[in-house]
KEKE-3310 file (N, C-alpha, C; in steps of 0.2 Angstrom, whole numbers, plus 5000, padded with zeros to 4 digits):
npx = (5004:5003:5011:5010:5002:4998:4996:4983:4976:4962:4964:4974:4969:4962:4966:4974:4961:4957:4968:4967:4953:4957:4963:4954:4936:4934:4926:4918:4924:4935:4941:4942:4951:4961:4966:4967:4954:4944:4931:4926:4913:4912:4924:4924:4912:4919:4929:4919:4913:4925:4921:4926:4920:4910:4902:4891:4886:4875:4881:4883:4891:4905:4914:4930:4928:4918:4907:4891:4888:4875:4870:4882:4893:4902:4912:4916:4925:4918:4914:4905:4899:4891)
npy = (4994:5011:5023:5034:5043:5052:5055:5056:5052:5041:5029:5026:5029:5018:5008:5009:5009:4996:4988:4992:4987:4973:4971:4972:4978:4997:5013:5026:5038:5038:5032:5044:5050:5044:5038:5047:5051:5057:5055:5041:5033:5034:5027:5013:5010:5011:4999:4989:4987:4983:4969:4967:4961:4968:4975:4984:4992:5002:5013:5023:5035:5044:5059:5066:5078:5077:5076:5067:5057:5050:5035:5030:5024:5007:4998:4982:4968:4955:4936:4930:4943:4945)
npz = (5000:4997:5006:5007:4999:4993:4981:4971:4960:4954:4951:4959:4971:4971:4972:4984:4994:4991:4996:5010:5012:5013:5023:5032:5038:5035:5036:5031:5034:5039:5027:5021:5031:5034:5022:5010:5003:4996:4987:4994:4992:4977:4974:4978:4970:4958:4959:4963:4949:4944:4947:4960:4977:4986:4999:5012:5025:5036:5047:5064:5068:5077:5076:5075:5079:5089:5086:5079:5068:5058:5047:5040:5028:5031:5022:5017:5012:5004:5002:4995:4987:4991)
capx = (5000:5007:5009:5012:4994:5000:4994:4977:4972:4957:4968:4977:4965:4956:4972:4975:4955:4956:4971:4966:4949:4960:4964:4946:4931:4933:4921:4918:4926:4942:4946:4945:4957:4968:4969:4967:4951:4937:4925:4925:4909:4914:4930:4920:4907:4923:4931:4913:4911:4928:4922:4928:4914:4913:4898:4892:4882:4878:4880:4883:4899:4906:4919:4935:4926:4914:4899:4888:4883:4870:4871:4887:4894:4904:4913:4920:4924:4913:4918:4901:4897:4881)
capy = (5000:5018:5026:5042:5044:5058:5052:5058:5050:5037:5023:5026:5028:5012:5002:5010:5006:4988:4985:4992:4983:4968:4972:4973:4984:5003:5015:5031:5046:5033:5032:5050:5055:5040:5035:5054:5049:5062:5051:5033:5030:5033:5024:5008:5008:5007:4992:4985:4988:4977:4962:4965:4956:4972:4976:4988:4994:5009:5012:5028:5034:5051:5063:5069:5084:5075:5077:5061:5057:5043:5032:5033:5017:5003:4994:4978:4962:4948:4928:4929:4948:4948)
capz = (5000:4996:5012:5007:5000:4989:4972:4970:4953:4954:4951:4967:4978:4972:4975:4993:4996:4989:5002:5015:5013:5013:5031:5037:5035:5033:5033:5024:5037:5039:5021:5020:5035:5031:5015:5008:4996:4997:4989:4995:4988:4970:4971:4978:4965:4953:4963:4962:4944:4941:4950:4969:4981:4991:5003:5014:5030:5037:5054:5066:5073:5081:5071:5078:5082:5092:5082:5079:5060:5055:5041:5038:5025:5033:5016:5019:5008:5005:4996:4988:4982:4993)
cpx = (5004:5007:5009:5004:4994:4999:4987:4972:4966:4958:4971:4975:4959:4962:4973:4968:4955:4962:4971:4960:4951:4960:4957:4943:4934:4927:4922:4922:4932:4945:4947:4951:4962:4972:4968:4961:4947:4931:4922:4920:4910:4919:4929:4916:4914:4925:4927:4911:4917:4928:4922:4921:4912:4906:4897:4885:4881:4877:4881:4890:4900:4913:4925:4932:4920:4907:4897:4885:4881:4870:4877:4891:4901:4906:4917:4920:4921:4916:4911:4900:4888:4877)
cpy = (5006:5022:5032:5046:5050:5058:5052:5055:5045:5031:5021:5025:5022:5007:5004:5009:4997:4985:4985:4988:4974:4967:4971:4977:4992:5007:5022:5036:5042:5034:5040:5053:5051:5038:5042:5051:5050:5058:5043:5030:5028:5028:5017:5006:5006:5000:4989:4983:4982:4972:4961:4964:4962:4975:4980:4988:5000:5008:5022:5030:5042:5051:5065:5075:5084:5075:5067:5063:5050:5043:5034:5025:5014:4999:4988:4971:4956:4942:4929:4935:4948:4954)
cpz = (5000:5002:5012:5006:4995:4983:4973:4966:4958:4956:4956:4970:4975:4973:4983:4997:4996:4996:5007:5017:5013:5018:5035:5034:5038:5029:5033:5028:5038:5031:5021:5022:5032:5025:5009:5000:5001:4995:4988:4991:4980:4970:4975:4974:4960:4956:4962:4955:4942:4946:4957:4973:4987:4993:5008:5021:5031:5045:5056:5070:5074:5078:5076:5082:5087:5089:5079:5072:5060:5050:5037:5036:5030:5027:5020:5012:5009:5002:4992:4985:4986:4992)
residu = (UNK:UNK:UNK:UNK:UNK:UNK:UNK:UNK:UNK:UNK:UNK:UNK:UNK:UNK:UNK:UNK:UNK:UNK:UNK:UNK:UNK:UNK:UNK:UNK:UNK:UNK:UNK:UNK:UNK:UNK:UNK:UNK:UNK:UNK:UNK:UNK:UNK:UNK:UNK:UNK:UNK:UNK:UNK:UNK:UNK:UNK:UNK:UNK:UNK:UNK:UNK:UNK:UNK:UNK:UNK:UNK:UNK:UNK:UNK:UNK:UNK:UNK:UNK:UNK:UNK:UNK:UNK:UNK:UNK:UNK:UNK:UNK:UNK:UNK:UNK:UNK:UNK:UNK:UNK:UNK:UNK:UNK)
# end
């Protein structure tokens, strides 16, 4: 994984999603701080688009700045693509 995170294209940031969802789930205000990828969603619809089994929830979590947002996506990988 590119730790620098400093490559911005599309292509990047669906290689640094695809391997950190390797590791576990990841969900959408994580990829942004950590993996420098504004819009998670888009760059999971592509990963989904070529093939990857990749699934979601939504659940409710609390911001750095303390603020609580609802329905907030949880991605993670599947074996079947449920």
């Amino acid at each position: 994984m590119d730790i620098r995170h400093g490559n911005t294209s599309a292509s990047a940031q669906r290689n640094r999603l695809l391997a950190r969802l390797q590791l576990g789930p990841i969900d959408t205000l994580t990829a942004r701080r950590e993996l420098n990828i504004l819009m998670p969603a888009a760059r999971i619809k592509e990963l989904k688009e070529r093939g990857n089994p990749i699934s979601k929830q939504r659940i409710s979590m609390t911001d750095e700045q303390g603020r609580t947002h609802h329905g907030i996506a949880l991605y993670y990988l599947t074996q079947t693509g449920e």
